[in-house]
N, C-alpha and C positions, 0 to 999 in steps of 0.2 A: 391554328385550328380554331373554327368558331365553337364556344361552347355555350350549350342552348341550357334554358333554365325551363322549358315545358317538355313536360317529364314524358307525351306521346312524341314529341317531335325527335326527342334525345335517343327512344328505344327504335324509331325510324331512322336515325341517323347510323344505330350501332348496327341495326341492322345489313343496310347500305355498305357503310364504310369497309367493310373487308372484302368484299365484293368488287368494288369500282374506284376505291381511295376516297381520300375526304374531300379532296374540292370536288369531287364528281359529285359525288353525295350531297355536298350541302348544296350544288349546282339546280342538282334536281331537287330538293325542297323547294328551295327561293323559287325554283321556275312553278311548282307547285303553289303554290302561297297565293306569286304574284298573280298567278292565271284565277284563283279564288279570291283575289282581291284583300286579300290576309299577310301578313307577316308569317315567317315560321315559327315565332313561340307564338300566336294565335292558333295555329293548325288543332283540330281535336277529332276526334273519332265520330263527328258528326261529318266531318269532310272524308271519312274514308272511304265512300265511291271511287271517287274522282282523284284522292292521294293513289289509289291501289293501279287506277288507271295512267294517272303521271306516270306515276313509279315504273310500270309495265313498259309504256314505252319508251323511258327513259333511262333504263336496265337495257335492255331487247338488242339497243343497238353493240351493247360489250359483251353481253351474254350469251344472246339466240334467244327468239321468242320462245322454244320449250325450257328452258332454263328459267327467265323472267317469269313464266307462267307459275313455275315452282316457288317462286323466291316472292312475288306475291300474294299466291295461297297464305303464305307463311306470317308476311307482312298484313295481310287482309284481319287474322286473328288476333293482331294485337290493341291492348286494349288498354 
């Protein structure tokens, strides 16, 4: 398991991870990150549009988009 040293990307990760397992999880960060041209300990609450929006559709497909939609209200708050 990767462990992250940026403490928004960490409470992202714990979020995720019991949800979808860890490689899914860190899957969709990096694929987050990448698409913002960032590393994942770079990510911070100025990217959380677009984190809330990765996340969404990359939840959605294990979930069901009414599930995801839940799971990133949640994820949308954290700070």
């Amino acid at each position: 398991m990767k462990e992250y040293t940026n403490r928004y990307t960490k409470k992202l990760h714990s979020e995720l991870e019991p949800l979808v397992g860890t490689i899914i999880a860190q899957s969709i960060l990096k694929k987050i990150a990448d698409k913002l041209g960032k590393s994942e300990e770079s990510l911070s609450t100025i990217d959380r549009p677009e984190i809330v929006k990765g996340i969404e559709k990359g939840i959605a497909v294990f979930l069901g988009s009414e599930t995801a939609s839940k799971v990133v209200a949640k994820i949308g708050q954290i700070s």
